[in-house]
C-alpha angles and dihedrals in degrees: 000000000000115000116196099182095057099028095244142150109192106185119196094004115194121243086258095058088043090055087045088051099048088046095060090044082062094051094042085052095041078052091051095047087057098059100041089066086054086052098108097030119126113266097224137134126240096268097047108271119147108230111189110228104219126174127208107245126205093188149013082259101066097067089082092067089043096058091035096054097050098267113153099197145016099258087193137339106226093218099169074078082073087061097047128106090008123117088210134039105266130259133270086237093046097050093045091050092051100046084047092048089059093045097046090046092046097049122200091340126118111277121198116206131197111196114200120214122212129181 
């Protein structure tokens, strides 16, 4: 049994653990079922403030959940992610598609950018 929220690996459970784990999928979906009613509510403060909600990206990817899940903006686009798991520096043509692909997929919102230096 693998449990993300918590950072587990329960091998073997017994049937009790597996209840208690089936129990709490059933309260982290009843949660989630909660926010997502709150979804296209107004992101104000009591007394009337916008406050725009922004999430942090890796890829160009990741806007679909932002916009899914009720996020105004880009907060930052993690583009180091852009350098990871390559043997050479990527390309020009790699790193514009990439930075058009988050700004096409974001629309007209707020985008965030980090820019990483190497020498």
């Amino acid at each position: 049994l693998v449990d993300g929220l918590d950072g587990q690996v329960l091998v073997n459970p017994t049937d009790e653990v597996v209840a208690e784990y089936r129990a709490k999928q059933e309260q982290y979906d009843a949660q989630r079922a909660e926010w997502r009613k709150l979804r296209d509510e107004p992101t104000v403060t009591v007394d009337n403030v916008h406050v725009e909600l922004a999430a942090n990206i890796g890829t160009p990817n990741d806007v679909a959940g932002v916009l899914e899940n009720g996020g105004e903006a880009v907060g930052l686009y993690r583009t180091e992610f852009l350098y990871m798991g390559r043997d050479k520096l990527p390309s020009e043509d790699i790193q514009y598609n990439a930075y058009k692909a988050v700004l096409e997929k974001n629309g007209r919102q707020t985008c965030c950018c980090s820019y990483t230096r190497y020498r």
